[in-house]
N, C-alpha and C positions, 0 to 999 in steps of 0.2 A: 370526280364523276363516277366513280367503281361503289361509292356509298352512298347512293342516289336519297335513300332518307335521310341521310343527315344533309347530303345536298341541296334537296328539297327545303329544309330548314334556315338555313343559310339564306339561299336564295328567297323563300318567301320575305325573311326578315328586309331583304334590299330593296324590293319589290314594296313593302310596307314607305319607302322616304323616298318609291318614284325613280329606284334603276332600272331600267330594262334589261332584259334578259336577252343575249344573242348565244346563239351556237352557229359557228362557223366552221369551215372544212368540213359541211355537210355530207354525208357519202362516204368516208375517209374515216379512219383513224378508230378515235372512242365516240366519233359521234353516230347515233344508233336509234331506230323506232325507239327504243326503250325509256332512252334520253326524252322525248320528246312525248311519251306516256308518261312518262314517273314526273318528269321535271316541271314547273310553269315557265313555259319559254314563249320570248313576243316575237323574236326575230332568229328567221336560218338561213344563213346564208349556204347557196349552192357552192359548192365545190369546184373552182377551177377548171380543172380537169376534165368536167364535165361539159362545162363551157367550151372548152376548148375542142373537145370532139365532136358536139355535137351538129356539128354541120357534113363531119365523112364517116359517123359512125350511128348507126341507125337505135341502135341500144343506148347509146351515151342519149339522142336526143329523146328517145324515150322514158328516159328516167328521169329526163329533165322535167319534161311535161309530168310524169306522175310525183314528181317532189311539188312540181308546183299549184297542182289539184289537190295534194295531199296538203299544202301549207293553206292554201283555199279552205279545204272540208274543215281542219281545223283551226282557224284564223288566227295563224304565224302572219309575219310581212316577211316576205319571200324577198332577199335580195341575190343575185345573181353574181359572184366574185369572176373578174379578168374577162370583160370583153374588151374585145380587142380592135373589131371589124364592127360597120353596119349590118354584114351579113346578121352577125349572132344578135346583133340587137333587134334588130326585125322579125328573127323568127323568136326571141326572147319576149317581144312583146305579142306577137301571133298567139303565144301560148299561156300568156296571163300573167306574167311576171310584171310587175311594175317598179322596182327597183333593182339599182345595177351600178357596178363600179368596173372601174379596169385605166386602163390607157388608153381605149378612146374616147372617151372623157377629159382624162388627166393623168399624167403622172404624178405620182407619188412627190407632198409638198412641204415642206418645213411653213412653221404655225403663219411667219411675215408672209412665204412670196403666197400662201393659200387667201389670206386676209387681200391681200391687192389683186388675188384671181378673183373674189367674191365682188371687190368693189368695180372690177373691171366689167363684173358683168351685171352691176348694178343691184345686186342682197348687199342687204343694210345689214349689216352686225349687232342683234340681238344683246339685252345685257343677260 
């Protein structure tokens, strides 16, 4: 990611036979505006952390909402990583996010018991 043109290159080539592009630990680390000007990216996932404060810190839930008007302006699918609570998923969808994973969902599932969580909730398994 530190040689975003040759990244670029890479990545257009996967994007050519239908991989999607995700950047995750949005907020965090090497991921960066820059990342997200330079690179073709379909999907960013929010940062944890951000999640997880944004219900007692006024900054955390502000940056929530401008990741996800900014994934909005330029049409990323915004998914939202570790919620935990109704609370964050209520004000997660108040503010435009439409995808989301965590524990209140599901815990984390090996490929079997996932497959008999799908069928239990009645998704047929695609070939």
């Amino acid at each position: 990611m530190q040689n975003t043109s040759h990244s670029a290159a890479i990545i257009n080539e996967l994007k050519e036979i239908g991989v999607l592009i995700l950047i995750t630990d949005f907020g965090t680390g090497y991921s960066s505006l820059s990342l997200l000007n330079n690179l073709p990216i379909d999907i960013v996932k929010i940062d944890r952390s951000f999640i997880k404060d944004m219900l007692s810190s006024r900054n955390a839930s502000v940056l929530v909402k401008t990741i996800i008007e900014m994934g909005d302006n330029l049409n990323f699918r915004l998914v939202a990583e570790g919620i935990e609570d109704g609370n964050q998923l209520s004000l997660l969808i108040d503010k435009g996010c439409h995808y989301g994973q965590g524990y209140l969902f599901s815990p984390p599932l090996a490929v079997a018991k996932f497959e008999r969580w799908l069928q239990a909730k009645g998704i047929e398994r695609s070939a």
